[in-house]
KEKE-3310 file (N, C-alpha, C; in steps of 0.2 Angstrom, whole numbers, plus 5000, padded with zeros to 4 digits):
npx = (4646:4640:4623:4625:4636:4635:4625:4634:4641:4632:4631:4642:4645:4636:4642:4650:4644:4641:4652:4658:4648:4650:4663:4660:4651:4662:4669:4662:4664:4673:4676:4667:4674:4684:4677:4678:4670:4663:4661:4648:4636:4638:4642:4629:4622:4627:4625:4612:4611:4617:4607:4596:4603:4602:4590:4586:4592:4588:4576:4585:4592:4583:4578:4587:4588:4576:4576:4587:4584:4574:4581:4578:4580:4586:4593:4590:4577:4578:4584:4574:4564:4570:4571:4556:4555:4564:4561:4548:4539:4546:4545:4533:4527:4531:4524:4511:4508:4507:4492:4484:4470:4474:4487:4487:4488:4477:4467:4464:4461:4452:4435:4414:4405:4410:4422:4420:4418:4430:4438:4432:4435:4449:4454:4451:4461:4471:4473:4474:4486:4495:4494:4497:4511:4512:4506:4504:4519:4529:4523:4522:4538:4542:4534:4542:4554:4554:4551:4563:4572:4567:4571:4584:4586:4583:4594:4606:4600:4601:4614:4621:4615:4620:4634:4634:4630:4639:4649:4642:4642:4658:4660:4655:4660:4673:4670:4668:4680:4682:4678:4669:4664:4661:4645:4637:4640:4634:4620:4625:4626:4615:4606:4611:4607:4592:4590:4596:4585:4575:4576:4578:4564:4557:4564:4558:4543:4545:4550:4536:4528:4532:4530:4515:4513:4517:4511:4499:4502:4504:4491:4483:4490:4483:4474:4469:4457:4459:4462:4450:4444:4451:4453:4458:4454:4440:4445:4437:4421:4405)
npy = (4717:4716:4713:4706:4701:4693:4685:4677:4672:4662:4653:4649:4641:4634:4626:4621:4611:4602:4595:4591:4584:4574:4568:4565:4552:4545:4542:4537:4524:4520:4517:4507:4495:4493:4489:4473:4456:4452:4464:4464:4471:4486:4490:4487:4498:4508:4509:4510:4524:4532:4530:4536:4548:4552:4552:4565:4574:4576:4583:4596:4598:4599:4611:4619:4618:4626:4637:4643:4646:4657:4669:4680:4700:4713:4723:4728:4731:4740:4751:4755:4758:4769:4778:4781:4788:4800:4803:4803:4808:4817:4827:4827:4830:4843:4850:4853:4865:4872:4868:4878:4889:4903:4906:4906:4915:4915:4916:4930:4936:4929:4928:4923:4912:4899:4901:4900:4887:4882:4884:4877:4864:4863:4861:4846:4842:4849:4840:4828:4829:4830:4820:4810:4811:4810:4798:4790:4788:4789:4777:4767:4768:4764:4750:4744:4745:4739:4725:4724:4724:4711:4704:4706:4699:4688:4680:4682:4673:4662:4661:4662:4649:4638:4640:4634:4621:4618:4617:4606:4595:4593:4588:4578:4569:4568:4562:4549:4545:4534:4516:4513:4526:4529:4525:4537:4548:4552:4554:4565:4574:4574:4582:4594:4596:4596:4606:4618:4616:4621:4632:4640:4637:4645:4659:4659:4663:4673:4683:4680:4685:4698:4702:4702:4712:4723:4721:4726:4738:4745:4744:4752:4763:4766:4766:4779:4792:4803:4801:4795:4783:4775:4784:4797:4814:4823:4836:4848:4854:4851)
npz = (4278:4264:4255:4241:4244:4257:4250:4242:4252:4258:4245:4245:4257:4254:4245:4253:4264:4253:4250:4262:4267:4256:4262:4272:4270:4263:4273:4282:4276:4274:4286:4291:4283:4293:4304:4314:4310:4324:4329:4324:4328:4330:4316:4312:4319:4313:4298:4302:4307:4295:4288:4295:4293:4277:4277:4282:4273:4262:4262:4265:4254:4245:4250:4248:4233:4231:4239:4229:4216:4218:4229:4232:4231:4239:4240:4229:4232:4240:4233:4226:4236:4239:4227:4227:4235:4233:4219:4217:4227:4232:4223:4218:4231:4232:4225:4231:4237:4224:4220:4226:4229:4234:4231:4216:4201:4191:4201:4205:4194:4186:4188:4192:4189:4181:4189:4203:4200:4197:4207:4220:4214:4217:4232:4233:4224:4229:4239:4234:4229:4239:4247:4239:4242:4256:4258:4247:4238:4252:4259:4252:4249:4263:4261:4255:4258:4272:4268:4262:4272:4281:4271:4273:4286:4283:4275:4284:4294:4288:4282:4297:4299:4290:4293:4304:4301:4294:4306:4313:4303:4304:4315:4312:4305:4311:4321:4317:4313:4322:4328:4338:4339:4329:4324:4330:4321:4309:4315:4321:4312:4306:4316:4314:4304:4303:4313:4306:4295:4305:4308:4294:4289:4300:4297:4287:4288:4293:4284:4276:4285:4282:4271:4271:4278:4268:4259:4264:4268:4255:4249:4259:4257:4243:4244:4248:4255:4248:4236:4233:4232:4223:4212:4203:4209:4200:4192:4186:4194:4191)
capx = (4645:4631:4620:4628:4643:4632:4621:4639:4644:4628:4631:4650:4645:4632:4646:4655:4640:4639:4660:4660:4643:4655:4669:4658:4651:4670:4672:4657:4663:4681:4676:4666:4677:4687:4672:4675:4664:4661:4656:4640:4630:4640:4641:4621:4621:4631:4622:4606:4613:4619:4601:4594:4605:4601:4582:4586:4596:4584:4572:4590:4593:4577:4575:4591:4587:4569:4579:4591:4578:4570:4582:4576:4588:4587:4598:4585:4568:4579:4585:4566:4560:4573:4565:4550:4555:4568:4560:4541:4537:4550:4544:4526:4526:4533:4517:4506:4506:4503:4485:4481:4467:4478:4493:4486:4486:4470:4462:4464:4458:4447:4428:4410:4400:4415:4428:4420:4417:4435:4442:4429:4439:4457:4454:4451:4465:4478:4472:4477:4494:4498:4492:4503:4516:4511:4502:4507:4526:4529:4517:4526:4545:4540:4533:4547:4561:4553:4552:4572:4573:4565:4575:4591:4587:4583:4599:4607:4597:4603:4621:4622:4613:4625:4641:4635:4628:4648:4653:4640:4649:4665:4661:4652:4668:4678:4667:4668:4685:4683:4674:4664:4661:4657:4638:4637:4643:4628:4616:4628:4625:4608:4603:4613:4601:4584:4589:4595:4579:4571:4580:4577:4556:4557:4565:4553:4540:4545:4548:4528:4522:4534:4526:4509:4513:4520:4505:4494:4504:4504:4483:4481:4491:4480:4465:4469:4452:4463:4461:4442:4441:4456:4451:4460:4449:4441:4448:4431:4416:4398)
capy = (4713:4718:4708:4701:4695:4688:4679:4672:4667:4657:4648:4645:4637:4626:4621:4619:4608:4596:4594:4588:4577:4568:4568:4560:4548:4543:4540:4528:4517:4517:4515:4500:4490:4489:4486:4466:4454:4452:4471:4466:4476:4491:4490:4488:4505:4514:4508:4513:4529:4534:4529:4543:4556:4554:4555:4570:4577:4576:4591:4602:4596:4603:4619:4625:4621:4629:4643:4647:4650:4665:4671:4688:4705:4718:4729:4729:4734:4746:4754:4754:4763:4777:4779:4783:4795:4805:4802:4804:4811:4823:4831:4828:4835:4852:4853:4854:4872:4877:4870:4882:4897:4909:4906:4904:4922:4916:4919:4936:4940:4927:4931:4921:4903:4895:4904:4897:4879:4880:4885:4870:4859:4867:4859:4839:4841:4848:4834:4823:4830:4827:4813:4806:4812:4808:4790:4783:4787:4787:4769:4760:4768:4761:4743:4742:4746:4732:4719:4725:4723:4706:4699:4704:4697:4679:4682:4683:4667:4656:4661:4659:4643:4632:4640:4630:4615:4614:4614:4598:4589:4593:4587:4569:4566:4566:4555:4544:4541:4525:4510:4514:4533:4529:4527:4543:4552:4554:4557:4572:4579:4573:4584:4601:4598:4597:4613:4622:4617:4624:4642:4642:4638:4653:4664:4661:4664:4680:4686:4680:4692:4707:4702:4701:4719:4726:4722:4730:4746:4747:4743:4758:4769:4766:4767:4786:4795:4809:4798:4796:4776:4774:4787:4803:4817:4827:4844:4851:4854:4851)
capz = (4272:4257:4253:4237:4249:4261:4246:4240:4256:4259:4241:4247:4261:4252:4242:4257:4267:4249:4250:4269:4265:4253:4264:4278:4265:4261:4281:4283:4270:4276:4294:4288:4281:4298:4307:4313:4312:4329:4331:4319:4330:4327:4310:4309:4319:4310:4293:4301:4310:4287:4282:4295:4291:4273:4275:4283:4269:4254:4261:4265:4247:4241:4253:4245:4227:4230:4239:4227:4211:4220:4235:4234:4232:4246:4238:4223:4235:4245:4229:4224:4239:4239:4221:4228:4240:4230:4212:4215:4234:4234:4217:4222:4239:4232:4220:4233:4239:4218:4220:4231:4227:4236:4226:4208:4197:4189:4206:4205:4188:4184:4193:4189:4190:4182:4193:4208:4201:4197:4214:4223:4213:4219:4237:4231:4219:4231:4245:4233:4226:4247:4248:4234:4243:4262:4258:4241:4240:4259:4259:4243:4252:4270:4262:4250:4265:4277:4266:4261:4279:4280:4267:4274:4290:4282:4273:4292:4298:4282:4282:4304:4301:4288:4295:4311:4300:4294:4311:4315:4299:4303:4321:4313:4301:4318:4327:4311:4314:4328:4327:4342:4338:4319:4325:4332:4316:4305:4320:4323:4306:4304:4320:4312:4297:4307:4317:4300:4292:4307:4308:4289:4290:4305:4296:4279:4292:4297:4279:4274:4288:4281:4264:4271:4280:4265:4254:4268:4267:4250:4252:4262:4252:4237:4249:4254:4253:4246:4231:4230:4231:4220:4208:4204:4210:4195:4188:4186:4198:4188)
cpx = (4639:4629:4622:4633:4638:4626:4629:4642:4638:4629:4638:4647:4640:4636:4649:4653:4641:4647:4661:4654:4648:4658:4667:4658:4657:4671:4669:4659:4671:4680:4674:4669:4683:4683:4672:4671:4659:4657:4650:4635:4632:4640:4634:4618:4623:4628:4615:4606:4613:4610:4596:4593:4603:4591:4582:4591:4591:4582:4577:4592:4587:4573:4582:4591:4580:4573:4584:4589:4574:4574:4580:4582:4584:4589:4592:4576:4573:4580:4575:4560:4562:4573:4561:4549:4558:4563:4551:4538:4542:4546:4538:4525:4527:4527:4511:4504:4502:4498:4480:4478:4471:4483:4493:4483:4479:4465:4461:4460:4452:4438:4420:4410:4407:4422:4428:4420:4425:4440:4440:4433:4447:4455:4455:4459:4472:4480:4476:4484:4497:4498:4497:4510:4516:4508:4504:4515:4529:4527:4523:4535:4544:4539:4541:4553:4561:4553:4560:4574:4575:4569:4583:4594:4586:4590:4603:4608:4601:4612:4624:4619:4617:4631:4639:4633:4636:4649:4649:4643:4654:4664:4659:4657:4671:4678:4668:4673:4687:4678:4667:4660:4658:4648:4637:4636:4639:4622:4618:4626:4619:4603:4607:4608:4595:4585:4592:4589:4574:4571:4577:4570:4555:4559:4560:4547:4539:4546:4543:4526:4524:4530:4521:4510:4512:4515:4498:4496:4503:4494:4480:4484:4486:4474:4463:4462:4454:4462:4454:4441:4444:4457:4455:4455:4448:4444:4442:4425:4408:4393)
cpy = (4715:4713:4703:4698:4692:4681:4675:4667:4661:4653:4644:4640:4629:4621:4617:4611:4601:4592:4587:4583:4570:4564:4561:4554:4541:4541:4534:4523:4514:4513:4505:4496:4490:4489:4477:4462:4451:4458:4471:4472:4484:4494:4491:4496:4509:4514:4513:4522:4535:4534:4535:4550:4555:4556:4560:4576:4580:4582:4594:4600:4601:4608:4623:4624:4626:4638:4648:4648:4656:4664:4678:4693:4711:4724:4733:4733:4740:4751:4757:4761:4768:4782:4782:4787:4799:4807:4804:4809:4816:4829:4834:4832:4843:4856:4854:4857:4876:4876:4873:4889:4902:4910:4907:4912:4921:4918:4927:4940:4936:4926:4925:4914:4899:4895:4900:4889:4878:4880:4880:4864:4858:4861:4851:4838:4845:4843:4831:4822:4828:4821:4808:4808:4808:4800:4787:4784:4786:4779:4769:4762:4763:4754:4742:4740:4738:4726:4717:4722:4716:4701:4699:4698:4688:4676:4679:4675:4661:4655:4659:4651:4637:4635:4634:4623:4612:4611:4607:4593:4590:4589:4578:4566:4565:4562:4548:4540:4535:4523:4512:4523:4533:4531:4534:4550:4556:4555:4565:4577:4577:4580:4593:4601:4600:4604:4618:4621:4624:4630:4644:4644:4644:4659:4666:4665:4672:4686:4685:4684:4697:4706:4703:4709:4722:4728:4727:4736:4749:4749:4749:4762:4770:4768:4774:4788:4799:4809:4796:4789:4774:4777:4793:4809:4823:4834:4849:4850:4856:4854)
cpz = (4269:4258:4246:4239:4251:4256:4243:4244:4258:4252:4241:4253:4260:4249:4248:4260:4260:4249:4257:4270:4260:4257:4269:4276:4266:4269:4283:4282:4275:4284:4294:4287:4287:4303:4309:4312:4316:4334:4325:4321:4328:4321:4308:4312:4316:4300:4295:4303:4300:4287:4284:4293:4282:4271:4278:4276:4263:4257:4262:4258:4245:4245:4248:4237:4226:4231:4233:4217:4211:4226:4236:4234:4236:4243:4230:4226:4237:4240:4227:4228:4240:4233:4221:4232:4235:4221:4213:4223:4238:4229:4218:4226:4237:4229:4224:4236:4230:4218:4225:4228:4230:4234:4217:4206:4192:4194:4206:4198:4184:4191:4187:4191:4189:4187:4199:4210:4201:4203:4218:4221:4215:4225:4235:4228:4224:4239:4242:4230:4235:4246:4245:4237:4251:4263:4253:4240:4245:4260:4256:4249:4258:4267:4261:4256:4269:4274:4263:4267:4280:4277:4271:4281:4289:4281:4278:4294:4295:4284:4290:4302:4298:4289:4302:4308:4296:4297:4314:4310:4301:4309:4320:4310:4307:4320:4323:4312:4317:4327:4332:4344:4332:4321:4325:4327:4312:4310:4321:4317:4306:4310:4316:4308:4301:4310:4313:4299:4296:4308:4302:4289:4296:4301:4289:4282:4292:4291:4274:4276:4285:4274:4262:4275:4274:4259:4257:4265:4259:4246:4251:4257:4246:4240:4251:4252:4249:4240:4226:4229:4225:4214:4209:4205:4200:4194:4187:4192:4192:4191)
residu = (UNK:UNK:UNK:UNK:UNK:UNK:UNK:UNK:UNK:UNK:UNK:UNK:UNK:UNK:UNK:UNK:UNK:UNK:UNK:UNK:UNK:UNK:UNK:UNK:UNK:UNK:UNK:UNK:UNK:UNK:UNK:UNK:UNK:UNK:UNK:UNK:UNK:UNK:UNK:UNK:UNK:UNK:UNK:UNK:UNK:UNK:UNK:UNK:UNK:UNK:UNK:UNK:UNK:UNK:UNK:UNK:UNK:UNK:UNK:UNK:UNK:UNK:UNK:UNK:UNK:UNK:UNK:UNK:UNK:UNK:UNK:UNK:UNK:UNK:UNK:UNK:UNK:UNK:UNK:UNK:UNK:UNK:UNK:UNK:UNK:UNK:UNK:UNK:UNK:UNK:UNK:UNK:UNK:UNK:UNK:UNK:UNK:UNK:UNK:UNK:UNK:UNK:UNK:UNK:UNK:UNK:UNK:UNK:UNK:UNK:UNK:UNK:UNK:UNK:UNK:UNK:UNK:UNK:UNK:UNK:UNK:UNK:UNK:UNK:UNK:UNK:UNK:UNK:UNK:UNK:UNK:UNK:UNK:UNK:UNK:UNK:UNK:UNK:UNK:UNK:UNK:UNK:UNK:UNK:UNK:UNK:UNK:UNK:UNK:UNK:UNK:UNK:UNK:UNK:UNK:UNK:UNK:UNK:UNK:UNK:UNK:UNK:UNK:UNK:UNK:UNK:UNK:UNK:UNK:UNK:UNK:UNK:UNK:UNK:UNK:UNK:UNK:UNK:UNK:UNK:UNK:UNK:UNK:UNK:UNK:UNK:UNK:UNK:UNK:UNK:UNK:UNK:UNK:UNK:UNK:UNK:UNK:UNK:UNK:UNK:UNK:UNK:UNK:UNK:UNK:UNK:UNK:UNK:UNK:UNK:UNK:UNK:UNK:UNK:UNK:UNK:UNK:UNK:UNK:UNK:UNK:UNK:UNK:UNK:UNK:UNK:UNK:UNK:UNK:UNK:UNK:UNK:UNK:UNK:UNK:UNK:UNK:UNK)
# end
């Protein structure tokens, strides 16, 4: 499965997760009204048992509308850093035998003061034609990748986690079905949210550090010395 399947199947299954919340809903109620009035006590659980699971609801309510404003595309960094290999550190990397004194035809015919400033200058200038290939396209391909990584694995976390928070509604709808299983109902789905929630906060977790990696790598690459303190080395020597 890609990643645009796997992001569709996590927004089917949100629809799915809001359908079988109804569903529940619609069970409560019904259950209720043949709740006697000698089972009060059961009635007042299963009221209070509703009122848990929806204080559990609102934050899975508003992690998936925060999440689904920025889910992030995987398919868009990974394209991005195959970009940076084939489109710039491929191209690069081959230019960094031309500045070489012992390949260039002016070495041979030109002699004198400027000849030797201009060849002192040749070494700086083909470090950093590498460099741009060995540290800043290499870097920028390598963050890009892992934060592609990152995402796909959140991606993974979300879609295992509300396939299994189905299966706790489907399993609280069931229990709903008898007077003395009702209670039980919304505890069951209240406890699939809490341990989504907490899959989902883990996996954000785990795609902060690849974002805080990703920024380092890219850091470093900008940092090569090759570069001179983020400066292109000069073309002349004074």
């Amino acid at each position: 499965m890609d990643a645009q399947a796997l992001l569709d199947e996590i927004e089917r299954l949100v629809n799915r997760i809001e359908q079988l919340v109804d569903e529940l809903y619609g069970a409560v109620r019904n259950i209720l009204e043949q709740i006697p009035g000698w089972l009060g006590w059961v009635r007042d659980r299963l009221l209070d048992a509703w009122d848990y699971l929806c204080e559990k609801l609102q934050p899975l309510w508003d992690w998936i509308a925060k999440y689904f404003s920025k889910p992030g595309f995987p398919w868009d960094l990974q394209s991005l850093a195959g970009r940076w290999t084939s489109e710039v550190g491929g191209p690069v990397g081959g230019q960094a035998t031309v500045a070489d004194a012992g390949t260039l035809l002016a070495d041979d015919v030109w002699v004198g003061v400027a000849a030797d400033r201009y060849k002192q200058a040749l070494a700086p200038q083909r470090a950093a034609i590498a460099a741009a290939k060995s540290a800043l396209a290499d870097g920028m391909s390598k963050a890009l990748s892992g934060l592609a990584t990152a995402l796909w694995v959140e991606f993974g976390v979300i879609a295992g986690g509300l396939a299994t928070l189905v299966g706790c509604i489907i399993g609280a709808i069931a229990s709903t079905s008898t007077v003395f299983g009702a209670p039980a109902g919304p505890f069951i789905a209240a406890a699939g949210v809490v341990v989504f929630l907490t899959a989902a906060t883990g996996a954000g977790f785990v795609l902060s550090n690849a974002a805080t990696n990703s920024k380092l790598d890219i850091e470093r690459a900008l940092a090569d010395p090759a570069f001179g303190s983020g400066k292109w080395p000069k073309a002349v020597v004074s």
